[in-house]
C-alpha positions in Angstrom: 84.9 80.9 78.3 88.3 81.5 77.4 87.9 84.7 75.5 86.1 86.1 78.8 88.9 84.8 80.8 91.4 86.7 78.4 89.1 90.0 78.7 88.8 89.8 82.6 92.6 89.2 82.6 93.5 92.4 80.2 90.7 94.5 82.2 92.1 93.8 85.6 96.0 93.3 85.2 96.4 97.1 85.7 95.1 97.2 88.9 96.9 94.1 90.0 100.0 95.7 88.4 99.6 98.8 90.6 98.4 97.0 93.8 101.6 95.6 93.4 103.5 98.5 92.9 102.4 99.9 96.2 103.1 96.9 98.0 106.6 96.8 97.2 107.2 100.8 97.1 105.5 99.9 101.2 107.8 97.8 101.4 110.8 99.2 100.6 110.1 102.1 102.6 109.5 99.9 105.7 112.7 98.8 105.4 114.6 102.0 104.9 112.3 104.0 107.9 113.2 100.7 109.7 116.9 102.0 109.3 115.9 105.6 110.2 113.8 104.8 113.0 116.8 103.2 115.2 118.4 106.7 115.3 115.3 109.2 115.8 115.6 111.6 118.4 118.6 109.4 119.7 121.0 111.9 122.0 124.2 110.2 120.7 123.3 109.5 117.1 124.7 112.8 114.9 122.5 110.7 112.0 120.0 113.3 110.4 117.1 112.1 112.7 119.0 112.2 115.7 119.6 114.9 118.5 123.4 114.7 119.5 123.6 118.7 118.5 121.0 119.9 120.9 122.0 117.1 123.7 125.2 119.0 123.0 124.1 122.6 123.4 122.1 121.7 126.5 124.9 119.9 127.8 127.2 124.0 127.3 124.2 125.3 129.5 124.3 122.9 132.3 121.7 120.8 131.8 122.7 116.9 132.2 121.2 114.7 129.3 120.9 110.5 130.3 119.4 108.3 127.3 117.3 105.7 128.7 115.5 102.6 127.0 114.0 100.8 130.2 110.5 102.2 131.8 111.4 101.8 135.0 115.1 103.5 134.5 112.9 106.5 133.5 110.7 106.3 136.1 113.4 106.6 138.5 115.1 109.3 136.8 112.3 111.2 136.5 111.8 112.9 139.8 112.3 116.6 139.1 113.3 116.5 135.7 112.4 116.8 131.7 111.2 113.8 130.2 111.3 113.6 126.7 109.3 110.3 125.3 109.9 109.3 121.7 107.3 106.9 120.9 104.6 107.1 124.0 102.2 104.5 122.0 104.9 101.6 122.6 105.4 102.6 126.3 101.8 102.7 126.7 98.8 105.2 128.3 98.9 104.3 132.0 103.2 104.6 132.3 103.2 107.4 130.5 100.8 108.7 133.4 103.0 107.2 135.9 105.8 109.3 134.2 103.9 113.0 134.0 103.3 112.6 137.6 106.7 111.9 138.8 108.2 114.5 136.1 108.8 118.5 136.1 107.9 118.6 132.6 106.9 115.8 130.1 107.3 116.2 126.4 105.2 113.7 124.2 106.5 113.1 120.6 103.2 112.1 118.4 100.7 110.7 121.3 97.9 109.1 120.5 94.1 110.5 121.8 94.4 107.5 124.7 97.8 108.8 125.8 96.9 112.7 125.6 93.6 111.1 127.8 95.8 109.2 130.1 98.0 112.5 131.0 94.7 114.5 131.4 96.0 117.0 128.5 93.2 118.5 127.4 93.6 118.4 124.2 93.0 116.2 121.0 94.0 115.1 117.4 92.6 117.0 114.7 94.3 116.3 111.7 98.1 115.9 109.8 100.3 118.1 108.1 103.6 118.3 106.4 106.4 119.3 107.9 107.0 122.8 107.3 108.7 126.5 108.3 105.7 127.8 110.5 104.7 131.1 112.8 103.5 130.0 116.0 100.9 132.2 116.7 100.2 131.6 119.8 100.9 133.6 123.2 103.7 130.8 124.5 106.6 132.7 125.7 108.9 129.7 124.6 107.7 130.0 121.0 107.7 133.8 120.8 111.2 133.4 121.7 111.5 131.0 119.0 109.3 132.5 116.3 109.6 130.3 113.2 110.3 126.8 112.8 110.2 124.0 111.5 107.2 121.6 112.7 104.2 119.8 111.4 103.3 116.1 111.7 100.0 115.4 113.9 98.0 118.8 114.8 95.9 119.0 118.4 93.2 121.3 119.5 91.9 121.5 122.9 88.6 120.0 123.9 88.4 121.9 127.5 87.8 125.4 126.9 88.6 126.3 130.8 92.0 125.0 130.8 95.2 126.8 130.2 96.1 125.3 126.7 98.7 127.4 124.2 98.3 126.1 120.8 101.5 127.0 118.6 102.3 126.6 115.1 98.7 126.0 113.6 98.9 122.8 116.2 101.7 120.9 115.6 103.1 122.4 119.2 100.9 122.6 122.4 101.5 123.2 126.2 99.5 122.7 128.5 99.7 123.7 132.0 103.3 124.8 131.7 104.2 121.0 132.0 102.9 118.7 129.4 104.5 119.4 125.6 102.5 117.8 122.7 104.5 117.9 119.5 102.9 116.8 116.4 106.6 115.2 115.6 110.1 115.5 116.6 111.6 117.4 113.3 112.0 120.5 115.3 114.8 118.7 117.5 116.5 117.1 114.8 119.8 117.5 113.5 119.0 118.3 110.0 116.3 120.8 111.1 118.2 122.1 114.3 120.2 124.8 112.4 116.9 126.3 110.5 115.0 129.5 111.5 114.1 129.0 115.4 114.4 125.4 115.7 117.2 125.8 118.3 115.8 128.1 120.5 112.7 126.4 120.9 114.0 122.9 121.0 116.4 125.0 124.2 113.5 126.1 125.9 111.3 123.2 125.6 113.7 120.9 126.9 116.2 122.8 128.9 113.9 124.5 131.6 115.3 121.9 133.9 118.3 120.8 135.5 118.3 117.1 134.5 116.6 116.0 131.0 115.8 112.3 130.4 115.8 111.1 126.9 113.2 107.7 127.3 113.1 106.2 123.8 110.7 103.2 124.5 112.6 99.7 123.2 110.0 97.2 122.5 112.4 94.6 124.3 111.7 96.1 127.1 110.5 93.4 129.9 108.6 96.6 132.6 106.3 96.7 129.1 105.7 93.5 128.9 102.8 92.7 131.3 100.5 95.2 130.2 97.4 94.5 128.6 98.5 96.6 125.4 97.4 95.2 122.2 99.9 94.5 119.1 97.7 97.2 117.4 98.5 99.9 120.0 102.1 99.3 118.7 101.5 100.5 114.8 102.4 104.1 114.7 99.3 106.2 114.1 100.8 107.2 110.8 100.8 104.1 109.3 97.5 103.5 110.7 95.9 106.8 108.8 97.9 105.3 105.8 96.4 102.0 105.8 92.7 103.6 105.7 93.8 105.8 102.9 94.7 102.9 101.1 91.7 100.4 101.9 89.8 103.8 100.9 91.3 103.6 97.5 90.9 100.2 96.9 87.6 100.6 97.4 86.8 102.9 95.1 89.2 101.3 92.1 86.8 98.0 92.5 84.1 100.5 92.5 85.2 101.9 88.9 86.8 98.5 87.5 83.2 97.3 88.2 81.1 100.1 86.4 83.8 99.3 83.4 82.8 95.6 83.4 79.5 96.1 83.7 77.1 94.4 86.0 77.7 90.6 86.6 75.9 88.4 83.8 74.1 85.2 85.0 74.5 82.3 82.7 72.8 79.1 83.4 74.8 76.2 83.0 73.8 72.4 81.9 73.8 70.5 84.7 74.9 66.7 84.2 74.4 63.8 86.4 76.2 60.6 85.4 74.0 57.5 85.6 76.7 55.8 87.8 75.6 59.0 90.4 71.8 58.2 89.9 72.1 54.6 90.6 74.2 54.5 93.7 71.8 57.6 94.9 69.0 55.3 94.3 70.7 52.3 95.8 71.3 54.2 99.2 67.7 55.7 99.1 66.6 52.0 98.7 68.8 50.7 101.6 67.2 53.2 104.3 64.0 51.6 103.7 65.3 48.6 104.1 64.4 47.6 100.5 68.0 45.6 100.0 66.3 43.5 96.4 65.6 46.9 95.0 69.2 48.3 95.9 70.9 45.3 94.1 68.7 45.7 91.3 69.3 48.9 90.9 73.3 48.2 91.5 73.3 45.3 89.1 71.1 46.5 86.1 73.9 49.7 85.9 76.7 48.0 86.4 75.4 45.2 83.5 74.7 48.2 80.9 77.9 50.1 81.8 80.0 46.3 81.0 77.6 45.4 78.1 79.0 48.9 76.6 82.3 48.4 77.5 82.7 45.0 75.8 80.3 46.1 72.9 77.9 42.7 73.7 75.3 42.6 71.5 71.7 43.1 72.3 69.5 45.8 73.6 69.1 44.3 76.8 72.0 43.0 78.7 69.3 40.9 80.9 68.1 39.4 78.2 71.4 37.9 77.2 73.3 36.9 80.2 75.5 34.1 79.2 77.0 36.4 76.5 77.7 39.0 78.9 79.1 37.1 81.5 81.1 34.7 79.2 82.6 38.2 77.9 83.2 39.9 81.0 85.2 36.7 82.9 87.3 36.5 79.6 88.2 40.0 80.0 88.6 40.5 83.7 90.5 37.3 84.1 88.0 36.1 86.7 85.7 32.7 86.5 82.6 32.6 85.0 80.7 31.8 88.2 82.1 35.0 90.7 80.9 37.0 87.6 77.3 35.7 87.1 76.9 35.8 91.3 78.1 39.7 90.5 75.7 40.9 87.9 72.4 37.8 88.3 73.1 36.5 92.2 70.1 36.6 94.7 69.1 39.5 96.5 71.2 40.1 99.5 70.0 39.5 102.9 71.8 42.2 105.1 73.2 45.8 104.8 76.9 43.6 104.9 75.9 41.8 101.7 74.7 44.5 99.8 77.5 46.4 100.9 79.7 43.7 99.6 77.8 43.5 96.0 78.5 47.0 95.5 82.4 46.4 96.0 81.9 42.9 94.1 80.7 45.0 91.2 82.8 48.3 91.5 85.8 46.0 90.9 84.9 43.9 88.1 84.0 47.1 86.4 87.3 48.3 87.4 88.9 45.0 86.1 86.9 45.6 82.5 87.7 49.2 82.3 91.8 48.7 83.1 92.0 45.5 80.1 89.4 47.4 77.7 92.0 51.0 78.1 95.2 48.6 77.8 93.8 46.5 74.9 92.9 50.2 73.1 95.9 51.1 73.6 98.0 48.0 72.4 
């Protein structure tokens, strides 16, 4: 047994070794994306994943920029104006319809399929790429303006032929109607990507076609949010969603290889052992049902007289057939008299469920008593 536990150990320590490893390198990068995520796409933060340069640029061409964390502050600022949402899963599907109705223009920032069906977009996820210099490709005079940049993140196609859908930059960029802006993530408007290829002429004509552009970075504090039906699920960021299946995906194909190394399980009978003290009290219960209460203190008695006779080493074969020995011997030892040991192990048959009940705690503690002195005396 312990040779197999040392071989199961050695086989599977290197998967719990890199199990772990991934769990910590998750963890670390929770907290440091934690860190990140407090600045993206903030107008006021000049971090690397914030947008105080173009909130700045827009600002030079007239257009007046408000940073808002509330949903019904956006709501209300909404009327005629840009609306740029950050995270659209934490505000959730039905306000983010409430805001593309009362909005010029809406720009969503990685949606999810129940926000782009909320918003009536037209259009679907398809897939996830790196963020990267791109063509657009597309007939959208915004982009052509633009030509390359940098995008990427979550890629859309449409799923209504008939409606007026431009999909730019291999999908990571689609407009639909003129009014609704899907981008697959929010690089292009970045500081640290602003100042690359055509990032700053598209990020000015995507957001600056307006007068008045609202910056609605959903706070999870947010009391309006609140009420809603939306699950704690809703709230994971699709990303780490498609992550998690990758992983559970991997895990279960390592325990599918770790198991064709170990080969198929091996069934081993065991021994099974039943102590006599577990036979006779089984018996002793099956005896009480039927009422049989002379059978049940027999059956109590006899095993509690051979499991004594062997403890004090009486002599004789038969513990019955010397009684006086084996009393005499177990009242010396248990400290008890003579007479509360022979109504023990030779009394009469008792006459209710109470006094059988009571012979079996009569005899569980004189063994108890001969067991305790036998150990101590062994040990003095």
């Amino acid at each position: 047994m312990g040779s197999d536990a040392g071989r199961i150990w050695r086989a599977a320590r290197m998967p719990l070794a890199i199990a772990f490893v991934v769990v910590m390198l998750g963890v670390v990068t929770a907290l440091v994306r934690g860190g990140e995520d407090a600045d993206a796409l903030d107008p006021q933060s000049p971090a690397p994943n914030g947008t105080r340069a173009l909130a700045q640029i827009l600002a030079v061409e007239g257009v007046r920029s408000e940073l808002l964390y509330g949903f019904d502050d956006a709501l209300a600022a909404s009327t005629g104006a840009t609306v740029i949402v950050s995270a659209p899963s934490i505000a959730g599907a039905e306000r983010i319809a409430d805001l593309a109705a009362s909005a010029q223009r809406i720009v969503l920032i990685a949606p999810s399929d129940e926000v782009l069906t909320a918003v009536d977009a037209g259009v679907v996820t398809a897939g996830y790429d790196r963020v990267d210099a791109r063509e657009p490709a597309c007939e959208n005079a915004d982009a052509g303006v633009a030509q390359r940049a940098v995008t990427g993140g979550y890629l859309f196609e449409p799923d209504e032929p008939e409606r007026r859908v431009d999909v730019c930059y291999e999908g990571s960029l689609v407009v639909v109607d003129g009014d609704t802006v899907i981008l697959g993530m929010g690089d292009p408007l970045m500081n640290r990507n602003l100042g690359e290829h055509g990032n700053a002429a598209l990020a000015m004509r995507l957001l600056g076609s307006t007068e008045s552009l609202v910056w609605y970075l959903p706070s999870t504090s947010d009391a309006a949010l609140s009420d809603g039906d939306q699950s704690l699920f809703a709230l994971i960021p699709d990303g780490w969603k498609f992550g998690a299946v990758q992983l559970g995906i991997a895990a279960v194909f390592l325990a599918v290889w770790r198991a064709r190394r170990l080969g198929p399980v091996v069934i081993e009978p065991l021994p099974v052992v039943v102590h006599a003290a577990e036979t006779t009290e089984g018996r002793a219960r099956l005896y009480r049902r039927t009422s049989d209460r002379a059978h049940a203190a027999d059956a109590l008695r006899s095993a509690a007289r051979a499991r004594i006779a062997r403890a004090l080493a009486v002599p004789g074969a038969a513990p019955e057939g010397n009684g006086d020995a084996l009393v005499d011997a177990a009242a010396k030892n248990a400290r008890i008299g003579s007479g509360a040991v022979r109504a023990a192990l030779f009394g009469a048959a008792p006459q209710s469920d109470g006094e059988l009940v009571q012979l079996a705690e009569d005899l569980d503690d004189l063994e108890k008593r001969i067991t305790k002195r036998h150990q101590e005396g062994n040990t003095t």
